[in-house]
N, C-alpha and C positions, 0 to 999 in steps of 0.2 A: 840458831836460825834454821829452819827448814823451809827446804824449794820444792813447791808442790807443779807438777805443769797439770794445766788445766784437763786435758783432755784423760789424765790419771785422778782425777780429785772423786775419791769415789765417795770418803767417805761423808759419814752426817757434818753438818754445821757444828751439831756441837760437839764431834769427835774434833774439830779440829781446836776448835776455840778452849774445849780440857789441854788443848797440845802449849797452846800459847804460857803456859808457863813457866816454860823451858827456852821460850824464846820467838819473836815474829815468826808467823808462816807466811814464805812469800809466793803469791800463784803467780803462773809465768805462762806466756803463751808462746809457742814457739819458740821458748828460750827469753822471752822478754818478760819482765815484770809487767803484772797488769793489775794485782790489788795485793793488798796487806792485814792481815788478822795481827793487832798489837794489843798489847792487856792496855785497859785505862784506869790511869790512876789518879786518883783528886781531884776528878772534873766530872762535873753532872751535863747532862743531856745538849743544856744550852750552849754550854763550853765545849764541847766536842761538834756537835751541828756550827758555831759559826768559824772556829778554827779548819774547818773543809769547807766552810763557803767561799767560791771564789766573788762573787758578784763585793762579799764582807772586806774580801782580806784586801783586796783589790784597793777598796774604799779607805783601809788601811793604810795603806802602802802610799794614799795618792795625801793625806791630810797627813803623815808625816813627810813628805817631799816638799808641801806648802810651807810647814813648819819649819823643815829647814833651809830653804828660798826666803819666806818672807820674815822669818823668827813669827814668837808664838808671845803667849801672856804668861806672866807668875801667876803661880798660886794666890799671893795674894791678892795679885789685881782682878781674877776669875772671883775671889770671894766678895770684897770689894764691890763689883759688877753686879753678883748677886743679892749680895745684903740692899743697895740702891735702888735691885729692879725689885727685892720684894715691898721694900719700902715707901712706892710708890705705887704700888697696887692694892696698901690695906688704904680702905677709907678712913676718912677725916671723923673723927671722935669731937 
């Protein structure tokens, strides 16, 4: 891991992101952490954008709190649910 302070980060974006091989650069302001360069691995664009979405994870965090409050459905009963509601939406032959 390297600790870059901000006010020394001179070099390019992508001087630093060849760096991240070796390990996160962490920028630090005044001694504080304030952003992170980390390599991404196995995840495409959508999966990195909603895992730092707060408004997302937020939304996450509060439907498993209901889940474990009021419990949730199986699997099978979600399929179940599903197979019924499509069932009812083909027309009559």
């Amino acid at each position: 891991m390297k600790v870059v302070e901000k006010a020394d980060a001179t070099a390019t974006l992508a001087q630093y992101t060849a760096d991240i091989e070796s390990g996160p650069i962490i920028v630090t302001s005044h001694g504080r952490p304030i952003a992170a360069l980390v390599p991404i691995e196995n995840a495409d664009l959508e999966t990195v954008s909603l895992g730092t979405n707060r408004s997302f994870l937020e939304l996450i965090e509060r439907s498993r709190a209901r889940v474990k409050a009021e419990g949730g459905i199986s699997a099978e009963e979600m399929r179940r649910r599903f197979e019924d509601s499509e069932s009812s939406e083909q027309p009559a032959s």
